[in-house]
C-alpha positions in Angstrom: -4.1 17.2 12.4 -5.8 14.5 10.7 -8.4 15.5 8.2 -11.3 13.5 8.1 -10.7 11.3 4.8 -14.4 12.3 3.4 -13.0 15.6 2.6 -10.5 14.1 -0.4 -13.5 12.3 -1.8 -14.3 13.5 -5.4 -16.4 11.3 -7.3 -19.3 13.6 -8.9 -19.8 17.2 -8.4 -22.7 19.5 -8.8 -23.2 22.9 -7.9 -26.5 24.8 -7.1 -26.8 28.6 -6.0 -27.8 29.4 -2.4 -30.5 32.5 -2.7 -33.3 29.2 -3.4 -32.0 27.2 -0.3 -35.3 25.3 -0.2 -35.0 24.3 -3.4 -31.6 23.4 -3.3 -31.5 21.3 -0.2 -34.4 19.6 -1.7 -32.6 18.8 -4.7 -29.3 17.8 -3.0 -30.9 15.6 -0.8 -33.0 13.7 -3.2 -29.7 13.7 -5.2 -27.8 12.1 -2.3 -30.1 9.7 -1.5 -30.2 8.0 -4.5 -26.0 7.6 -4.6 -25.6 6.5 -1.0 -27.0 3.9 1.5 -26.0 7.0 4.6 -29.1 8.3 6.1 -29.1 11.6 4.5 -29.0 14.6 6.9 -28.6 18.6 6.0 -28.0 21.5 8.1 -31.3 24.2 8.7 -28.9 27.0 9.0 -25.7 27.5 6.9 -23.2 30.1 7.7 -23.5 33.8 7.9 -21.9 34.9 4.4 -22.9 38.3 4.3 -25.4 38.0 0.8 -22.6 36.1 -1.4 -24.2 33.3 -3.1 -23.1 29.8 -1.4 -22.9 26.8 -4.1 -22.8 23.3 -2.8 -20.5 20.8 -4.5 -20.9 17.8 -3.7 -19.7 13.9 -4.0 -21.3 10.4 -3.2 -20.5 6.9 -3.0 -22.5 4.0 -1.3 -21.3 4.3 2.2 -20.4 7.8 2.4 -21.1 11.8 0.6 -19.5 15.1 1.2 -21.3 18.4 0.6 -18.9 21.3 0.8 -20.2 25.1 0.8 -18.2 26.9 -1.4 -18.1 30.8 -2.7 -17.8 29.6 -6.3 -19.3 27.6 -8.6 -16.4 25.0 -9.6 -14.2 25.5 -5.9 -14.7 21.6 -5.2 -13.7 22.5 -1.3 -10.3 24.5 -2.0 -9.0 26.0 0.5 -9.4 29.5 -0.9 -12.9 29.7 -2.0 -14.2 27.1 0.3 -16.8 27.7 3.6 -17.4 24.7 5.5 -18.9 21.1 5.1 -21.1 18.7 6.2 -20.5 15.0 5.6 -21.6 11.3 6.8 -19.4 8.4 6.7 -20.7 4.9 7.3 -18.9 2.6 9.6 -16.6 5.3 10.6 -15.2 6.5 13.7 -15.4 10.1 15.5 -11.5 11.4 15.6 -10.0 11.2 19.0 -8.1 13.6 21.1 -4.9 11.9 19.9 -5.6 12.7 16.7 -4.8 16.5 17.4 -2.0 18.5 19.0 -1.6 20.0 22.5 -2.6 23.5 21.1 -6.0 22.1 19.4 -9.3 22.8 21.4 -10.8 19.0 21.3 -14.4 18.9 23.8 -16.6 16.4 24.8 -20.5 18.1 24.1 -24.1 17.4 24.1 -26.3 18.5 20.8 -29.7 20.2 21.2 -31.1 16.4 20.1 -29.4 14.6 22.9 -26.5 13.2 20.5 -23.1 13.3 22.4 -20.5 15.0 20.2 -16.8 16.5 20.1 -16.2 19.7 19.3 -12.5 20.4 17.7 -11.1 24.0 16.9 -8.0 23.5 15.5 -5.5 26.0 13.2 -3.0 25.1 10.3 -3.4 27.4 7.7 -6.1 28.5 8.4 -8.6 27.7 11.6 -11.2 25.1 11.3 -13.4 24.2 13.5 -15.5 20.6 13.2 -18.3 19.3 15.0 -18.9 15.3 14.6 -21.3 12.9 15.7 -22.7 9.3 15.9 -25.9 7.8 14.5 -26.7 4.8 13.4 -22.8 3.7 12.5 -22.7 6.7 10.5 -20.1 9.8 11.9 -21.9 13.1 10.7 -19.8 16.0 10.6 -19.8 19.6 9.7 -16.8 21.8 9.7 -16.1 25.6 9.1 -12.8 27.2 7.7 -12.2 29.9 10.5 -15.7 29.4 12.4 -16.2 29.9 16.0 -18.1 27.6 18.3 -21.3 29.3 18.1 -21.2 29.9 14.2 -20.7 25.8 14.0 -23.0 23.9 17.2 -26.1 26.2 15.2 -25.0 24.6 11.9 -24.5 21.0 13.7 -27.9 21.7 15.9 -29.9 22.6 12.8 -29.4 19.3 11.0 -32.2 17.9 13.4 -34.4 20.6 13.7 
């Protein structure tokens, strides 16, 4: 499986508490936007977490930021402690089929919006499933550590809503 290479990006990293989600996307956004030249997008709907707090931890460079939804304040994205993403790299490329095994589920798809899309559910360690798109020679994606289709095309469908 290849990971998409905005994951292992770590160049500056704050963390806000979920409960104020207004607030916070409005201050990660306006926080991205002056770090990159991306078109800065943000899901509407985050993942079902059952009241924990979500913190978002981010990084940013010109062409590219990462905003991973983690359980705790200081996870960076780990593994462990880690939720999902939602990233946009400029001048990049959706993964292809090939980049997956036989056993991955890789599907064509439409989003609400119109955008044509794959969806990928795929299982290492732990199941992951990533939705990625196209705009503007930017790939958006969002992915979930062991999300099922519907918990991840409402996250992806949000972003334009």
């Amino acid at each position: 499986m290849k990971l998409n290479s905005l994951l292992a990006i770590s160049l500056m990293s704050i963390s806000v508490a979920f409960p104020a989600l207004a607030n916070t996307q409005s201050e990660v956004i306006a926080t991205l936007q002056q770090k990159t030249s991306v078109p800065v997008e943000f899901p509407g709907s985050l993942p079902n977490t059952e009241g924990e707090n979500i913190y978002f931890n981010w990084s940013a460079d010109s062409s590219s930021y990462n905003v991973n939804f983690d359980y705790t304040q200081d996870c960076g994205g780990a593994t462990a402690c880690n939720i999902g993403s939602f990233s946009a790299i400029k001048g990049a490329q959706i993964q292809s089929k090939s980049d997956y095994s036989g056993n991955d589920e890789y599907q064509y798809i439409k989003l609400n919006n119109g955008y044509n899309a794959v969806f990928i559910n795929t299982c290492g360690a732990s199941c992951t499933t990533l939705v990625e798109w196209k705009v503007n020679g930017a790939v958006y994606s969002v992915y979930l550590k062991n999300g099922t289709k519907e918990e991840i095309l409402k996250i992806a469908n949000s972003v334009y809503n």
